[in-house]
C-alpha positions as CSV (number, residue, x, y, z in Angstrom):
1,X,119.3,79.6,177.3
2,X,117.5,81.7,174.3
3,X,119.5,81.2,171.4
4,X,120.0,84.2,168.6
5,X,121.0,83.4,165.5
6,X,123.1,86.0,163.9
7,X,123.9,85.8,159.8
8,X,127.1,88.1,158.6
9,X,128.6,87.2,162.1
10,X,132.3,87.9,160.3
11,X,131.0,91.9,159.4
12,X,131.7,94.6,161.6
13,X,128.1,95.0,162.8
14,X,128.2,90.3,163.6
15,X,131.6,91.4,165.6
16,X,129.9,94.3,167.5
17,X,127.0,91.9,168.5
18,X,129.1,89.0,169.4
19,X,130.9,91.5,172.0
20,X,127.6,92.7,172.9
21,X,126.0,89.8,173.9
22,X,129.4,87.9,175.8
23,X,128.5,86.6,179.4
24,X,124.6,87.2,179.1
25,X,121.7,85.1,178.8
26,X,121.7,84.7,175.6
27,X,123.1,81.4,173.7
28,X,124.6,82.9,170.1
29,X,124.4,80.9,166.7
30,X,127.3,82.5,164.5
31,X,126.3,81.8,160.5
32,X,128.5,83.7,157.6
33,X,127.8,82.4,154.0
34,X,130.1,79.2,154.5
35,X,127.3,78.1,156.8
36,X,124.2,79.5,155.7
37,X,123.3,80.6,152.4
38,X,120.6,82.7,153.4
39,X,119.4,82.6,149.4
40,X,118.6,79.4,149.6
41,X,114.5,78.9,151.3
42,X,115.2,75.5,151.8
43,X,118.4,75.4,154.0
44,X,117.1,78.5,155.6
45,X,114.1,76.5,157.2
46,X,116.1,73.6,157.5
47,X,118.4,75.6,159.8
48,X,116.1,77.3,161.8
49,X,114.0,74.3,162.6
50,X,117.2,72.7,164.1
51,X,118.7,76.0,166.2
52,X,114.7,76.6,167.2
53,X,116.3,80.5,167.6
54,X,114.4,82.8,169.8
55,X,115.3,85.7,167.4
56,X,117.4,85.8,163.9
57,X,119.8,89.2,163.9
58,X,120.5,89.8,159.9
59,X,123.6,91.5,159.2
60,X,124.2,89.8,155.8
61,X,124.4,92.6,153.1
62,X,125.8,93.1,149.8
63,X,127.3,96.7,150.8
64,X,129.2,97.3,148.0
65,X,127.7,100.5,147.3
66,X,128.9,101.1,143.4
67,X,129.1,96.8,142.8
68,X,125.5,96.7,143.2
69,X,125.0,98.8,139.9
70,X,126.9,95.8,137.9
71,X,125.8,93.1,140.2
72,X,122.1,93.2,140.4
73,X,121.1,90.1,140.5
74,X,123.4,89.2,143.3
75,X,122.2,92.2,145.0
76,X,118.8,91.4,144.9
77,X,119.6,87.7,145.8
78,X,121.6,88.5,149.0
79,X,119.6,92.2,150.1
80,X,116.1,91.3,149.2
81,X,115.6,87.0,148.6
82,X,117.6,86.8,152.0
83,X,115.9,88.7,154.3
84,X,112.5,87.3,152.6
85,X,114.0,83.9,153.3
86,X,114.8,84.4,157.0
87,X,111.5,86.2,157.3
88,X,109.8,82.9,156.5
89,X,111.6,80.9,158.8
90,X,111.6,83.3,161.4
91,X,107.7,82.9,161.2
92,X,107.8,78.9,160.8
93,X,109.4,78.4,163.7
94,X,107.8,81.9,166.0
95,X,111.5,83.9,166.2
96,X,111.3,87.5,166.3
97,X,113.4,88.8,163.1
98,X,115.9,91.6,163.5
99,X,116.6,93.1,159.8
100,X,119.4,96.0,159.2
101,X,118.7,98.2,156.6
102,X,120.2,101.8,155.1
103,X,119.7,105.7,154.8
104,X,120.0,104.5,151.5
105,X,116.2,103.9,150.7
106,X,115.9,107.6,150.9
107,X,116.3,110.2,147.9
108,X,118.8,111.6,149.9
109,X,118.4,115.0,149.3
110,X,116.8,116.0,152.3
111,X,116.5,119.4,154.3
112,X,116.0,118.1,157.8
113,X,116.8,114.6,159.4
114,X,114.3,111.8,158.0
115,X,111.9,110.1,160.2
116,X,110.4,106.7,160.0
117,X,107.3,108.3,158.2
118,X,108.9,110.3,155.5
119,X,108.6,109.0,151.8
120,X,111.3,106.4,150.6
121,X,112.9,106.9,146.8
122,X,116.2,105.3,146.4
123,X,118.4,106.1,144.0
124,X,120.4,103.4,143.3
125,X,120.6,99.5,143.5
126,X,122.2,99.6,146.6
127,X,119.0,101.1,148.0
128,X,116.7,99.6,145.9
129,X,117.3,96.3,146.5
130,X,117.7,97.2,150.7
131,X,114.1,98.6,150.3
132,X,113.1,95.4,148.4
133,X,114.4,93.4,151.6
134,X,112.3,96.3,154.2
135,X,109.5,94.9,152.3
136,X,109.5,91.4,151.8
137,X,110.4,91.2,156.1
138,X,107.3,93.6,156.4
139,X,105.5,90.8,154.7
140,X,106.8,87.7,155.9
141,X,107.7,88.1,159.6
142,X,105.6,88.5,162.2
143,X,107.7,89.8,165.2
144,X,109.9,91.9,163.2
145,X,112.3,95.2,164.4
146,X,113.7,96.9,160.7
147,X,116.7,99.6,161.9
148,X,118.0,101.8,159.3
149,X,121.8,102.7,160.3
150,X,124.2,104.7,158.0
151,X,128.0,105.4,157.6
152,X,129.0,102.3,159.9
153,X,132.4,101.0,161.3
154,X,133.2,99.1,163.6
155,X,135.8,95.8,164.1
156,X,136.8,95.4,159.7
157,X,137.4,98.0,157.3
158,X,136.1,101.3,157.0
159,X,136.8,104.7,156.7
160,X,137.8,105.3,160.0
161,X,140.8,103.0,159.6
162,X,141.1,103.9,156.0
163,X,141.8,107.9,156.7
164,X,144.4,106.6,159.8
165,X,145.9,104.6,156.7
166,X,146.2,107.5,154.7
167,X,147.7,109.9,157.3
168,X,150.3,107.3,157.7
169,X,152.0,108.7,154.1
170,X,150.1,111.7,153.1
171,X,150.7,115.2,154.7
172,X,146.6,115.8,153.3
173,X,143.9,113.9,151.9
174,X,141.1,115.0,149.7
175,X,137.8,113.9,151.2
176,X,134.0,115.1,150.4
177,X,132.4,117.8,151.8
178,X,129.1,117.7,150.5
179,X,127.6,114.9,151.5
180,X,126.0,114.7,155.0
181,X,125.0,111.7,157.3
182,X,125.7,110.3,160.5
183,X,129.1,108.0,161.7
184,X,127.8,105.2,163.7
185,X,129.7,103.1,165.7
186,X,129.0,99.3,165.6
187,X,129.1,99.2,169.1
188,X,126.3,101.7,169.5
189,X,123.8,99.5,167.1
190,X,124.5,96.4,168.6
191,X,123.2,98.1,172.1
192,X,120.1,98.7,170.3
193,X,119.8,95.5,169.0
194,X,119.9,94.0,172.5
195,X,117.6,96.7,173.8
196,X,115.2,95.8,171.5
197,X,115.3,92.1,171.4
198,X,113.6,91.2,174.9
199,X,110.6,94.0,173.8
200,X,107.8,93.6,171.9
201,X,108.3,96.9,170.6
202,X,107.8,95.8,166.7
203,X,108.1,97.6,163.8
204,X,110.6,100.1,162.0
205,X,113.2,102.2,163.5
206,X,116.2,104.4,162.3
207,X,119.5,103.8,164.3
208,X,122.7,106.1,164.0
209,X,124.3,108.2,166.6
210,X,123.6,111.7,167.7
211,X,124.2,114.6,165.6
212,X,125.6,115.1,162.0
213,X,128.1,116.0,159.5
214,X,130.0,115.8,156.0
215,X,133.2,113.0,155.3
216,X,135.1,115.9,155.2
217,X,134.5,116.8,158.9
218,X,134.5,113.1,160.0
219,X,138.3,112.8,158.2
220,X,139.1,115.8,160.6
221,X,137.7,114.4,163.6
222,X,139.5,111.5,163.2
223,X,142.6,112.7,162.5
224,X,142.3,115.2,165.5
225,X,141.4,112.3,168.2
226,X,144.4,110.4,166.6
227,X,146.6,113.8,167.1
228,X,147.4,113.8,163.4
229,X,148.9,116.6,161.3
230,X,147.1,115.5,158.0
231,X,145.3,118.7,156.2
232,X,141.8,117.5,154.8
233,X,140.9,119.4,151.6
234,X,137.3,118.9,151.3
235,X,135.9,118.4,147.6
236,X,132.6,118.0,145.8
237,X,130.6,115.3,145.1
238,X,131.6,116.0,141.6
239,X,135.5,115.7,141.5
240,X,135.0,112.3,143.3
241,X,133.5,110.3,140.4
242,X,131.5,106.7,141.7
243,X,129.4,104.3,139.7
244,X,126.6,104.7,142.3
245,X,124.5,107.7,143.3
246,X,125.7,109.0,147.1
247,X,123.1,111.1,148.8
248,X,123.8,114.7,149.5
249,X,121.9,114.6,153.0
250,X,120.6,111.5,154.4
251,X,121.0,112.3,158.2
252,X,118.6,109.7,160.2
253,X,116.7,111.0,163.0
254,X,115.8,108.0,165.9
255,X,112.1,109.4,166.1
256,X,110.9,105.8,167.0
257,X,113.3,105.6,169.1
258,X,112.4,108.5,170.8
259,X,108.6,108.4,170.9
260,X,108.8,104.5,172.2
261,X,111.7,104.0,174.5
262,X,113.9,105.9,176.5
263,X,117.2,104.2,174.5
264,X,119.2,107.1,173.4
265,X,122.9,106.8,171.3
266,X,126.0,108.7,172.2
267,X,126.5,111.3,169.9
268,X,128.6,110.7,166.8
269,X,132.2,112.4,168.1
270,X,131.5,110.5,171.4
271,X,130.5,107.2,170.1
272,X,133.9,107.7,167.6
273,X,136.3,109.2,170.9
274,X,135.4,105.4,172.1
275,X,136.2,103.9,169.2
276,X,139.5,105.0,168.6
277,X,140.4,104.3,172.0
278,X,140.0,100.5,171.3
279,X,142.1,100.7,168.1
């Protein structure tokens, strides 16, 4: 039985992929930071060299957006040193590395959906140090798939449950309207993931769902599928004050995707229809 070793398994993407993979072929390896400190070379290798995996998923991240700014080094650490790590081993031992990365590493103020080819300018530490990580598993793995998702929920928190949360004592909520990008479900990455696994069809990709469109509009589908009163009042960028930089459009288009494989994702409102069904 191949064995896949999967880091963050306790995040929403590690859930999604545990689910994924139940009653298949595959043998998983479940590591959060209690069992693998995936900043540490060392225990890294050491691991790897006992699980012998035939391919590492990395859903480890430091995702908080705005405590990146204050916590650099940790970001670094966790977004960049860890993926480098893991690269290594993955290589020592000949797994195939599987590395998740953001919209993030673009400027974000784009005109039309960005592509795999189109120039990379982060502006923040959240997206600097991501990049930093694209990078260093560029340079140290071998077999390597890099998928770029955005705006991600799945089984933990996220705005999904946070808007349901909010419609449970407010009559309407003030959301963002000016900001554009792509909900994707979880469960829609993790089908990806195990598309691409069993291929040798390396390299980098950009994963989201179908389609686009602002918070704002996301609130309202949500509250719509949960047959919700709540009123959204959508705001700008500026009235909603953050310590980090949000890009203004960073929708992801799956060119890759679409010029290697015949793997499509549901669209956005049908991927999110499914998801609130589970809830």
């Amino acid at each position: 039985m191949k064995k896949l070793l999967v880091t963050g398994c306790n995040g929403q993407l590690g859930k999604a992929i545990n689910k994924q993979y139940e009653n298949t072929e595959y043998e998983l390896v479940n590591t959060d930071v209690s069992e693998l400190d995936i900043t540490n070379v060392d225990a890294v290798v050491t691991m790897m060299k006992e699980v012998k995996p035939y391919a590492i998923i990395n859903c480890a991240a430091h995702t908080g957006v705005d405590a990146c700014e204050t916590e650099q080094e940790n970001a670094y650490r966790i977004n960049a040193i860890g993926p480098r790590n893991l690269s290594i081993a993955a290589t020592a031992v000949g797994a195939k590395m599987v590395h998740i990365s953001t919209d993030y590493v673009f400027e974000g103020n784009a005109a039309k959906p960005y592509v795999e080819f189109d120039a990379v300018n982060p502006q923040g530490m959240y997206g600097r140090t991501k990049l930093a990580g694209e990078n260093f598993v560029q340079a140290f793995a071998k077999d390597y798939f890099i998928i770029r998702t955005a705006w991600l929920y799945g089984d933990g928190k996220n705005f999904v449950k946070t808007m349901l949360r909010l419609a449970e004592t407010n009559d309407k909520v003030r959301v963002v309207g000016d900001q554009f990008g792509t909900p994707t479900s979880a469960a829609e990455l993790a089908k990806m993931i195990a598309y691409l696994v069993p291929s040798e069809n390396y390299g980098l990709f950009h994963g989201t769902c179908e389609g686009a469109c602002n918070w704002a509009d996301f609130a309202k589908e949500i509250f719509k599928l949960a047959g919700k009163s709540t009123q959204v009042e959508a705001i700008t960028t500026a009235e909603y004050k953050t310590a980090a930089v949000r890009p203004a459009y960073s929708v992801l288009e799956n060119y890759m995707l679409k010029l290697t494989t015949d793997f499509t994702f549901a669209s956005w409102e049908e991927a999110l229809k499914e998801y609130m069904e589970t809830l």
